[in-house]
Backbone bond lengths (Angstrom), bond angles and torsions (degrees), N, CA, C in turn:
res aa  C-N    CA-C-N  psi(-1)  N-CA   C-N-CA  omega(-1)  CA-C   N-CA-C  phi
1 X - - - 1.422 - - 1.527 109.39 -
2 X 1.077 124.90 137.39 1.425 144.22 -165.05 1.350 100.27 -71.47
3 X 1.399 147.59 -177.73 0.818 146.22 -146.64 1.612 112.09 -171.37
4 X 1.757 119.11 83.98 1.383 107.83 -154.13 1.608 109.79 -74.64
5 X 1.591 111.68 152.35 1.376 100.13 -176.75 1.261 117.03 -89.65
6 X 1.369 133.11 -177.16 1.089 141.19 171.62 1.695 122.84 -89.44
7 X 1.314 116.54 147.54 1.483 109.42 168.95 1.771 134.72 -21.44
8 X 1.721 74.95 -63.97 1.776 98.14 177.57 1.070 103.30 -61.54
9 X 1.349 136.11 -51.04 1.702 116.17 -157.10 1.762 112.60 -77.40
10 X 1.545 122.39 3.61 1.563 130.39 158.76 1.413 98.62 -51.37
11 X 1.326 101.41 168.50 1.626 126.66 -174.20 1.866 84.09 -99.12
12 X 2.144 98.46 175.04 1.256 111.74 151.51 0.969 130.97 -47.36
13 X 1.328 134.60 158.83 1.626 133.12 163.79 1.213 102.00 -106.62
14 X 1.679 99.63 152.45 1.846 104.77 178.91 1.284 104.10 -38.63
15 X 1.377 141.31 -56.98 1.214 118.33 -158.11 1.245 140.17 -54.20
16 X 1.729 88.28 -46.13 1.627 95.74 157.41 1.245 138.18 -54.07
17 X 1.356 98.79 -41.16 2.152 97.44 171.66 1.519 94.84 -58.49
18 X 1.628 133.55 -32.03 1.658 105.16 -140.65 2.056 80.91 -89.62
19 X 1.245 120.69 -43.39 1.604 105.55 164.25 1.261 119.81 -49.21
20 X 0.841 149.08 -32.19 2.090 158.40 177.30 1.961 76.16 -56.47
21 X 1.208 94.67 -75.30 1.711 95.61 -146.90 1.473 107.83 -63.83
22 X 1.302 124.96 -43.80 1.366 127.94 164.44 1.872 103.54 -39.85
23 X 1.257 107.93 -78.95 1.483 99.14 170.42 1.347 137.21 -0.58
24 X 1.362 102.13 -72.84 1.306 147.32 -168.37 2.137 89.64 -55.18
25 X 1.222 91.44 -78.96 1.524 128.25 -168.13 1.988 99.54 -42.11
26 X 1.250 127.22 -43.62 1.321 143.77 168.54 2.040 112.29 -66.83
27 X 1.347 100.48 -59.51 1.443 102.39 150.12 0.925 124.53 -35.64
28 X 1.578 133.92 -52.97 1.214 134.31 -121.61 2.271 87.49 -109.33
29 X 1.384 85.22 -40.05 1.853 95.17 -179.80 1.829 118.62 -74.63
30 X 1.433 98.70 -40.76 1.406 87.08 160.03 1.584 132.03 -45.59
31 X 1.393 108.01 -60.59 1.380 142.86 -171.56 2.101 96.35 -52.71
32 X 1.262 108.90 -27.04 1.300 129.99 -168.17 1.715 99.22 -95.84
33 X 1.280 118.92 -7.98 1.629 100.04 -137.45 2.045 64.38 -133.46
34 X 1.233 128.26 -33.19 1.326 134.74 -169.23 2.114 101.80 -83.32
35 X 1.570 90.75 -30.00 1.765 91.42 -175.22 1.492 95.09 -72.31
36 X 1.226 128.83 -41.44 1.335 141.41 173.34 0.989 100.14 -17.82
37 X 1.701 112.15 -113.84 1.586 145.45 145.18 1.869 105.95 14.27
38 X 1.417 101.70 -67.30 1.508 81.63 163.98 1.758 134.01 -84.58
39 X 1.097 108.08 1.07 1.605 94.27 173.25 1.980 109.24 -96.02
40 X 1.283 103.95 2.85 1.808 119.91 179.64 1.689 96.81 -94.34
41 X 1.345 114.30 -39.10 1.383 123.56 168.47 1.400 112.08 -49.32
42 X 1.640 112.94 -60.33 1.730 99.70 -166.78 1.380 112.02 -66.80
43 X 1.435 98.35 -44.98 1.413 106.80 -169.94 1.808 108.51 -50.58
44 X 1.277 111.88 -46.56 1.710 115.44 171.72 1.716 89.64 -42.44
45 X 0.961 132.20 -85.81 1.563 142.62 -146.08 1.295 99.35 -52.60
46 X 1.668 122.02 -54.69 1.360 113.09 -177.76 1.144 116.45 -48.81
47 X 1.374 125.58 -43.80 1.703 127.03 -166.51 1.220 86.88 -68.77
48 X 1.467 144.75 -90.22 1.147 148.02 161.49 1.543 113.87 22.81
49 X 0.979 114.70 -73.28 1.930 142.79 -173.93 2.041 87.29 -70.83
50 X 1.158 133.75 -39.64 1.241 117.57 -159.69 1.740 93.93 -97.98
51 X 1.146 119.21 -15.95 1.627 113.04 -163.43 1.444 104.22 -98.08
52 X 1.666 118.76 -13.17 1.265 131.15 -173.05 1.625 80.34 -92.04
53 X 1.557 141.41 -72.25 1.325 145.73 -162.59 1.697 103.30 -55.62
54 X 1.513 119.26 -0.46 1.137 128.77 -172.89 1.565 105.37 -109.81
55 X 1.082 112.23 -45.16 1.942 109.00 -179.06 1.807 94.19 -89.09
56 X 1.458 134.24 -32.36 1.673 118.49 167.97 1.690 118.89 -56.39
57 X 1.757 112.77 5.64 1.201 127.09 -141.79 1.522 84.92 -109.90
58 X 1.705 109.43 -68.39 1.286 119.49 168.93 1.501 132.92 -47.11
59 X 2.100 98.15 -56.58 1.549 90.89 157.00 1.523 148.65 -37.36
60 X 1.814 101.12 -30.59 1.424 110.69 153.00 1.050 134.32 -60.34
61 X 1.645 123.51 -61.24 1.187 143.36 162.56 2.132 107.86 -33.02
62 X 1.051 91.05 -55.30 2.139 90.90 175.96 1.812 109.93 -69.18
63 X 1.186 108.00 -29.30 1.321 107.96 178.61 2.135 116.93 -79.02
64 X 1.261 84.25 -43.29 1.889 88.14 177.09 1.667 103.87 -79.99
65 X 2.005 119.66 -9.39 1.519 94.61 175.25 1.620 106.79 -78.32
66 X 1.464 99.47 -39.45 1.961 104.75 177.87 1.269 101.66 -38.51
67 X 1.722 143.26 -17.41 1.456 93.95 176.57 1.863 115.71 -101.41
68 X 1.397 107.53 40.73 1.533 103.10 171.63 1.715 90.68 -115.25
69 X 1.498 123.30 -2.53 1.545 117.29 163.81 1.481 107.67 -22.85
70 X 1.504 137.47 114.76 1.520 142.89 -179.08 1.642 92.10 -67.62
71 X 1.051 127.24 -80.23 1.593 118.47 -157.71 2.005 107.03 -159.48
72 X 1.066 126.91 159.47 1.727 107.29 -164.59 1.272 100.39 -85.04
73 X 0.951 105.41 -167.84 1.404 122.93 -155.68 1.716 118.39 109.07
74 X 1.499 123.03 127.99 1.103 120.34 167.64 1.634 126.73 -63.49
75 X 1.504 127.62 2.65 1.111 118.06 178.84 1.703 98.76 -67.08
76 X 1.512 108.56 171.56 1.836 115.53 -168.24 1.670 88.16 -89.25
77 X 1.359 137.51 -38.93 1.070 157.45 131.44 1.712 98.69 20.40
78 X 1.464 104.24 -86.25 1.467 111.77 -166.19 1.969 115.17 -67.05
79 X 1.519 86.92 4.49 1.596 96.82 175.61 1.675 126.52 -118.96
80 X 1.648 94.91 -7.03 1.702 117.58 169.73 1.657 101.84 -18.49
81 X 1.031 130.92 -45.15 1.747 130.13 -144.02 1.276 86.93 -73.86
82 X 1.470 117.23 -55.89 1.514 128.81 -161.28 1.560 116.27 -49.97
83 X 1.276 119.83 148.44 1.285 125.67 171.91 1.311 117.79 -75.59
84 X 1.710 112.39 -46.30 1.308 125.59 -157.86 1.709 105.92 -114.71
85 X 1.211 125.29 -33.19 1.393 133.99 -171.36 1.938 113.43 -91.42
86 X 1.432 99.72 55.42 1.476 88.39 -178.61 1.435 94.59 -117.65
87 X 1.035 137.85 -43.33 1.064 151.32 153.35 1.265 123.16 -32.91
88 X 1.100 147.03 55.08 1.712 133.62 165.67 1.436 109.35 -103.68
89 X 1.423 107.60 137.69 1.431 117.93 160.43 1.470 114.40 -19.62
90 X 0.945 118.41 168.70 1.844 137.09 163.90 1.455 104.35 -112.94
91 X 1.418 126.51 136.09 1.193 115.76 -175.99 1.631 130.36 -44.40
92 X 1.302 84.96 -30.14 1.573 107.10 -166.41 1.562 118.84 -64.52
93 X 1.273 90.06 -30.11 1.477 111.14 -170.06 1.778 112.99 -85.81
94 X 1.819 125.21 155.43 1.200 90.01 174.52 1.463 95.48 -101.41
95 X 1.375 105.89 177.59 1.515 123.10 -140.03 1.898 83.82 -114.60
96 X 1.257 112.43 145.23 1.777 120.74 -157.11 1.708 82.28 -161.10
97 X 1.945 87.66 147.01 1.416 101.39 -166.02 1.744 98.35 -81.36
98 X 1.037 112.77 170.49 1.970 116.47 178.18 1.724 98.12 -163.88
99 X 1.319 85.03 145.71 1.928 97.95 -176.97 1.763 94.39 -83.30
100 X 1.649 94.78 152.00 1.244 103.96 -163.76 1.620 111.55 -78.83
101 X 1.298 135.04 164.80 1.493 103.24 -151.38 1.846 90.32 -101.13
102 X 1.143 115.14 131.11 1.720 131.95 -164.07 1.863 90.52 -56.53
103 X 1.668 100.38 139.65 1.104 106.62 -178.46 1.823 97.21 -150.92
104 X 1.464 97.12 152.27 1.582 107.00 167.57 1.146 134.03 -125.38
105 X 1.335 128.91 76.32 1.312 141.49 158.63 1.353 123.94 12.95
106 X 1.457 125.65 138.01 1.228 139.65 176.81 1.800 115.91 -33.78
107 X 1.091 95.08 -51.40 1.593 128.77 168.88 1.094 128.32 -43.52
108 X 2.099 116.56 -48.41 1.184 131.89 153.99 1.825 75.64 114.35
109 X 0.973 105.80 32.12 2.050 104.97 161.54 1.340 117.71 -83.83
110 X 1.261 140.19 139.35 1.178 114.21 -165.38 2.079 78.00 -105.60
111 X 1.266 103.52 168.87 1.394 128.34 161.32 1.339 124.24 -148.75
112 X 1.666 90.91 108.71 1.683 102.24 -159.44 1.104 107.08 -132.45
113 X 1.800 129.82 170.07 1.415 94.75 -166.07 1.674 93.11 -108.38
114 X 1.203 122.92 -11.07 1.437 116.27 147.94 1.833 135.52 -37.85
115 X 1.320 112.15 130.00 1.404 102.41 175.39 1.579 115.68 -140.05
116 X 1.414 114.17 153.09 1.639 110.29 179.57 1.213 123.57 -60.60
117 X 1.240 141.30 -152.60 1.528 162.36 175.42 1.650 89.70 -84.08
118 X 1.221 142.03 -46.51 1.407 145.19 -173.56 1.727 121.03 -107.49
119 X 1.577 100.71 16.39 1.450 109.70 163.82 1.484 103.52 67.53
120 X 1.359 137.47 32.06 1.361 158.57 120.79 1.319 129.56 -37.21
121 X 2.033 111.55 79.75 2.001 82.57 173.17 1.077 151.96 4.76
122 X 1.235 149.70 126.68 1.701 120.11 169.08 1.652 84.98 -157.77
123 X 1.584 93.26 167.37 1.477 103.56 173.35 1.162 122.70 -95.73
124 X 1.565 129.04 170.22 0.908 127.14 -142.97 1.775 102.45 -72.17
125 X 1.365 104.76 -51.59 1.531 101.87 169.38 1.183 131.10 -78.80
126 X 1.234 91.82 55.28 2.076 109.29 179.73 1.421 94.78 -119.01
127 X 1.623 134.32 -20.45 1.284 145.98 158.22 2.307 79.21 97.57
128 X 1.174 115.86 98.02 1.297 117.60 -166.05 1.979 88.03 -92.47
129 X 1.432 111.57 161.65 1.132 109.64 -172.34 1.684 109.09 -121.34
130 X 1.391 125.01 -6.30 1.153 126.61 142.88 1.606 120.19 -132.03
131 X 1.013 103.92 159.22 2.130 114.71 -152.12 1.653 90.36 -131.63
132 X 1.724 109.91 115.01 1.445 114.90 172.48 1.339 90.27 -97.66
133 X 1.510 123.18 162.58 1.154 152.61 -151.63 1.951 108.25 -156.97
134 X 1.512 119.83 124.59 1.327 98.25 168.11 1.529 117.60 -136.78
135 X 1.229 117.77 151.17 1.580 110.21 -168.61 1.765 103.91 -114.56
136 X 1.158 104.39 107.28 1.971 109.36 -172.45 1.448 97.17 -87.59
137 X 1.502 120.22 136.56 2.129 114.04 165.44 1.529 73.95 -164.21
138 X 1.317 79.97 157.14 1.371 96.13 -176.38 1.769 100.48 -99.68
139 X 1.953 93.95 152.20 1.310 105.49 179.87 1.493 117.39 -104.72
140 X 1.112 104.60 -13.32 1.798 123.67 -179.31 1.724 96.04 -166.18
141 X 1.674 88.26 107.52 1.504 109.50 -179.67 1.704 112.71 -30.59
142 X 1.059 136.97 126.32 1.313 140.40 165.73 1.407 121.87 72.51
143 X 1.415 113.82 -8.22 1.536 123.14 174.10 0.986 124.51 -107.23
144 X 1.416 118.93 -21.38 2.221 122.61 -145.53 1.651 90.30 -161.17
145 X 1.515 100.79 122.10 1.450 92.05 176.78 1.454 88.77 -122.90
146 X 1.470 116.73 159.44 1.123 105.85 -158.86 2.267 79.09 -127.16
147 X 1.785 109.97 112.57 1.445 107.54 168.57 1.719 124.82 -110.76
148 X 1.215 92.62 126.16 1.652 101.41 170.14 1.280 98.07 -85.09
149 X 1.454 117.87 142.19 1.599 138.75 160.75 1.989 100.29 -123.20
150 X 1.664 88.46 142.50 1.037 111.77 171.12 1.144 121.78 -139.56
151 X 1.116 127.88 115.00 1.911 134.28 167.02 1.732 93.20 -116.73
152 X 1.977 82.10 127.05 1.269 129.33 177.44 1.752 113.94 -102.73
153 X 1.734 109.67 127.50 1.726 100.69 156.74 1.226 111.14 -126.69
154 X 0.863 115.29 179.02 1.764 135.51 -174.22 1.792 93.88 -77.54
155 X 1.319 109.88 121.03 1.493 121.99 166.28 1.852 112.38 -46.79
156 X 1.003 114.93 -47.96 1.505 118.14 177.81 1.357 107.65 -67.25
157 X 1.639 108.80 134.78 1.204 124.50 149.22 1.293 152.62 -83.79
158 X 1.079 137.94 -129.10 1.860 128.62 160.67 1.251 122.39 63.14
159 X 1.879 117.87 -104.90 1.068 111.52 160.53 1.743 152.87 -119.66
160 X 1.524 72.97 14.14 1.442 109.89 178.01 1.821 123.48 -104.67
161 X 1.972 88.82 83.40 1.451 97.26 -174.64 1.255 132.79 -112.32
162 X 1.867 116.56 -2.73 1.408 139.75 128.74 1.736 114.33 -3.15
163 X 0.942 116.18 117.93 1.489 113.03 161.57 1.274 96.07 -92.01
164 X 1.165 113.24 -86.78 1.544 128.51 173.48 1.183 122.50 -165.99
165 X 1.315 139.19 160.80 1.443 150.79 -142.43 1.847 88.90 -101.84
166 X 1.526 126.27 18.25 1.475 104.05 -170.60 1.751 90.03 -142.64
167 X 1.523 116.35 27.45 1.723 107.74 164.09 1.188 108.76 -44.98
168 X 1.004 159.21 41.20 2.046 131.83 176.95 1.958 66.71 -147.91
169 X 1.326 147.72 -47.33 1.451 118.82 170.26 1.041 128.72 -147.11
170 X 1.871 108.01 63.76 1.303 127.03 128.09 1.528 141.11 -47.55
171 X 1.303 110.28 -51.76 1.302 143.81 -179.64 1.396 113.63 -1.26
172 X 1.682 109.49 -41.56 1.271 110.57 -170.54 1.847 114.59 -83.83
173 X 1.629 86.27 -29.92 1.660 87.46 -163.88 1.422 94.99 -81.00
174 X 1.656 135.59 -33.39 1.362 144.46 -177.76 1.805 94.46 -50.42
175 X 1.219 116.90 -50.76 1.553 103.14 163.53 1.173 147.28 -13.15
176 X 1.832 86.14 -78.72 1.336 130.84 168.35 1.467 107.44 -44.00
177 X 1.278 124.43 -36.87 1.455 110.93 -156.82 1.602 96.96 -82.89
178 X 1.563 91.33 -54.67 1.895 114.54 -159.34 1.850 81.78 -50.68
179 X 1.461 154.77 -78.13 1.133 134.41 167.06 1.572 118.13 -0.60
180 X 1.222 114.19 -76.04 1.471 126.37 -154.40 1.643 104.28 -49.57
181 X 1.303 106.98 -176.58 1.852 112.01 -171.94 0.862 95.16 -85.99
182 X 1.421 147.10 -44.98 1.687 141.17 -162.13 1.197 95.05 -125.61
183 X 1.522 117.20 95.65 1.516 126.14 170.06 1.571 106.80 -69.20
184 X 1.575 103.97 157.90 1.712 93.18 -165.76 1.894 88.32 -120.33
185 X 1.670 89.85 -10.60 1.133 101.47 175.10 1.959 133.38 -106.67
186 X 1.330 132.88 148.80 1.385 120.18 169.04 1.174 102.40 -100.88
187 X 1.739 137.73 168.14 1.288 142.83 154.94 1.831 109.91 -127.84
188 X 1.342 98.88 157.60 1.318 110.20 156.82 1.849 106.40 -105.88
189 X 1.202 119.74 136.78 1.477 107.27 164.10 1.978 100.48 -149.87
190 X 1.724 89.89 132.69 1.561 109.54 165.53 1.312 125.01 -126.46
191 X 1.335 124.71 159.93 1.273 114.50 -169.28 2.013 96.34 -131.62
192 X 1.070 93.16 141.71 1.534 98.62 171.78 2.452 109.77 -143.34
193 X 1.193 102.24 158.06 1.240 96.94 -174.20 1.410 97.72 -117.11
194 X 1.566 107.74 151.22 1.322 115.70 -155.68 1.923 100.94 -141.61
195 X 1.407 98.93 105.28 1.583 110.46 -179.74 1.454 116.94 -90.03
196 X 1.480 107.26 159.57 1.213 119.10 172.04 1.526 109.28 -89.43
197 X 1.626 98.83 132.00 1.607 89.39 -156.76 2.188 81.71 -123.08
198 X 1.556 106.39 122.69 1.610 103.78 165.18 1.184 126.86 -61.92
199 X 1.470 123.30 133.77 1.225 116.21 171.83 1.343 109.38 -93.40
């Protein structure tokens, strides 16, 4: 005699596998859609973390040229020695960011205001991927200059890491953008003041 079975001992029914797999399948895209989100995350932060390690870069660079400052005074004259500090605003005037003017070190370092994917000098037609910018005015006529630095990157990620082949004179339109409603651009910007110190 046969032996009738019970409810429980049947298998699933389609429906249930097609909820299991639907399940599954919604899980499975979030979890996909969250790995996303975080690998757009670091990459934001890294640029972030390298463009900030990029204007603390410059702030150095403006601070170690002030000490060939000749003697105070606002003439450009008493700042001849300097690489980077000849240039400052006039009070009068308003004060606008400008790439620092590219120089090469005793050493054979370049100092440019272009930089690579790894915060590496480069020239302008190396297509640099962040662009420092600096704004000189004085904070106390002939003694204290007071400089903002700014390094700028391109909002897009992936494979588009080109700013453009014209960092040393962008400066103005990189402005222009970071203003506008849909910046195409991000910045880091700090300001530090930089004295004439007697020897």
């Amino acid at each position: 005699m046969a032996r009738r079975r019970s409810r429980r001992e049947h298998g699933f029914t389609l429906i249930e596998v097609m909820i299991a797999v639907g399940i599954i399948t919604v899980g499975s895209l979030g979890i996909l859609a969250m790995q996303s989100a975080t690998i757009r995350g670091n990459a934001e932060a890294r640029q972030m973390s390298m463009a900030t390690q990029r204007t603390r870069t410059w702030m150095d660079r403006l601070e170690r040229d002030a000490l060939m400052w000749n003697r105070a005074g606002a003439e450009a004259a008493n700042r001849n020695q300097t690489r980077f500090l000849q240039n400052v605003t006039a009070p009068t005037a308003v004060p606008v960011f400008a790439a620092p003017v590219p120089e090469v070190e005793s050493t054979g370092s370049l100092l440019r205001p272009g930089a690579s994917f790894a915060g590496l000098d480069v020239e302008d037609a190396a297509g640099p991927v962040y662009c420092t910018h600096v704004e000189l005015t004085w904070a106390v006529q002939g003694e204290l200059i007071r400089a903002r630095v700014r390094t700028s990157f391109h909002r897009q990620t992936g494979t588009q890491y080109a700013l453009s082949t014209q960092c040393s004179t962008n400066a103005a339109a990189v402005t222009a953008d970071l203003v506008s409603a849909t910046p195409s651009f991000r910045a880091v910007t700090a300001t530090t003041l930089i004295r004439w110190r007697p020897l």
